[in-house]
Phi, psi and omega in degrees: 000126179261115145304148177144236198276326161276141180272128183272159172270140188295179164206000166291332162266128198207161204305352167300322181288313148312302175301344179265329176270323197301306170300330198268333179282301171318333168269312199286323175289325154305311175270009156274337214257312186296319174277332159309321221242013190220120150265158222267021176293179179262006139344310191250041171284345205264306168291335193283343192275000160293330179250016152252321173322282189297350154290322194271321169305336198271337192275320170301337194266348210263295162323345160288299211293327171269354180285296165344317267205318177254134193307340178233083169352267211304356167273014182288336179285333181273020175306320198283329208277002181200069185256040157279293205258318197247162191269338187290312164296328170310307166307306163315324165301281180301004172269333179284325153314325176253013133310284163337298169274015192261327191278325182292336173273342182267046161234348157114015177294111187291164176075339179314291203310296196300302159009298181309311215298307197317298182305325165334280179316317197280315173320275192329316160327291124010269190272022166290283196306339164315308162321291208305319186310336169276139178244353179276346181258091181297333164333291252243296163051256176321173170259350157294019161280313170316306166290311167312325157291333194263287202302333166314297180329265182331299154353284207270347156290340147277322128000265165342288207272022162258336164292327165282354163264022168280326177254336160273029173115158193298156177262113191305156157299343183282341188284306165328288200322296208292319182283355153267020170252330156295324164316289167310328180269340179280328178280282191322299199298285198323333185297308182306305181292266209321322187283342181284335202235013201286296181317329149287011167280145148308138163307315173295331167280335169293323204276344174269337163266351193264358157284315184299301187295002186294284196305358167261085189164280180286277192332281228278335202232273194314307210268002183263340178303309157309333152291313185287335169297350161272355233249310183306357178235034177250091163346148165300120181155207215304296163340292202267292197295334181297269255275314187309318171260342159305288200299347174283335195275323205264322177293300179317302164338291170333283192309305193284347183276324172313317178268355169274286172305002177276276248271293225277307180260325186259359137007339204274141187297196169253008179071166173307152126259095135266105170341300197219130145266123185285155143244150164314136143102348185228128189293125149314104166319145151284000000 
């Protein structure tokens, strides 16, 4: 790696680190998506404790995935030590909370469930706000990372549960509705996010977001758009739940490659501004 004036890619985050917004965003936006979209009788208990396992598993792999990432584990305690300043300590802080209630709502404890949902939205929140924060990586930057982070996450928790309602049961219409207006609000930020940030990109990070927004844009948008417009002239069953969890599935995908290539490829900093180059041999004006 040459330091100086061209801009370089970071390496302190890699795809593990990646693997931490992708589980985390995806679990947390199911068990906010699960708890609008699930009522808490005891008719669905059975779906609802199918969407916290796997939320919470997805948040735990996503938060594994960072343990993995720093090279001596124990030093993993020093997260908790500066949540005045990091989003990250923070994010840690609400992760010790939203096990626990998560554990209390799958024992069937009212009020749990929503609990769970809240600490979620405050995880997911959390890990909105990391990126932006090196303010030396213009990718990561804007401040329209922040929404682009929250609405993948919901996105990709809805997604999941239209995919579990190939098995757990028909996929209601408020659930379609609602994971197509996150689809569409994800393309509008992304839309939004690549014209605020094109112009500060390194040439290999434009060439890693404009692969990402492709592949957001047909996977992630077009064809669940298509599905579910097919999905809509199909009666409730078998049928009708495929296409449903196909497009959920074309959504989710999207959303983790985005974000693997935001942390991973377009990662690159803006490099020095150097004012002045010394050369050998020839004096500097004071």
């Amino acid at each position: 790696m040459s330091f100086g004036p061209n801009p370089w890619q970071q390496t302190s985050w890699d795809w593990r680190a990646a693997g931490n917004f992708i589980g985390g965003g995806a679990g947390t936006g199911l068990l906010i998506t699960g708890a609008l979209l699930t009522s808490p009788d005891a008719a669905n208990a059975g779906a609802t404790r199918w969407l916290l396992l796997l939320g919470l598993a997805l948040v735990g792999l996503g938060l594994l995935c960072v343990w993995l990432e720093i090279g001596r584990p124990l030093r993993a305690l020093h997260v908790f030590f500066n949540p005045r300043t990091s989003w990250m300590s923070r994010e840690a802080f609400v992760a010790l909370l939203l096990f626990p209630a998560g554990l209390l709502a799958l024992l069937g404890v009212g009020g749990a469930l929503w609990a769970t949902a809240v600490l979620a939205l405050a995880f997911l929140y959390c890990q909105s706000r990391m990126l932006p924060a090196a303010l030396g990586i213009p990718a990561w930057r804007p401040k329209l990372v922040i929404p682009l982070i929250f609405v993948t996450g919901l996105c990709e928790g809805c997604g999941v549960f239209l995919i579990l309602g190939l098995f757990l049961g028909k996929v209601t219409s408020s659930a379609m509705i609602l994971f197509a207006l996150l689809v569409l609000a994800r393309i509008a930020i992304w839309t939004l996010y690549r014209g605020t940030v094109d112009a500060s990109l390194a040439p290999r990070a434009r060439a890693a977001l404009n692969r990402a927004g492709r592949c957001l844009l047909i996977v992630g948008t077009l064809t669940p758009v298509v599905l579910l417009g097919a999905s809509a002239w199909l009666p409730s069953g078998t049928a009708q739940s495929l296409l449903a969890a196909g497009a959920g599935a074309c959504a989710v995908f999207a959303g983790a490659y985005v974000k693997y290539m935001l942390v991973t490829r377009a990662s690159f900093n803006q490099g020095f501004t150097l004012t002045k180059i010394p050369v050998r041999g020839v004096r500097t004006s004071p």
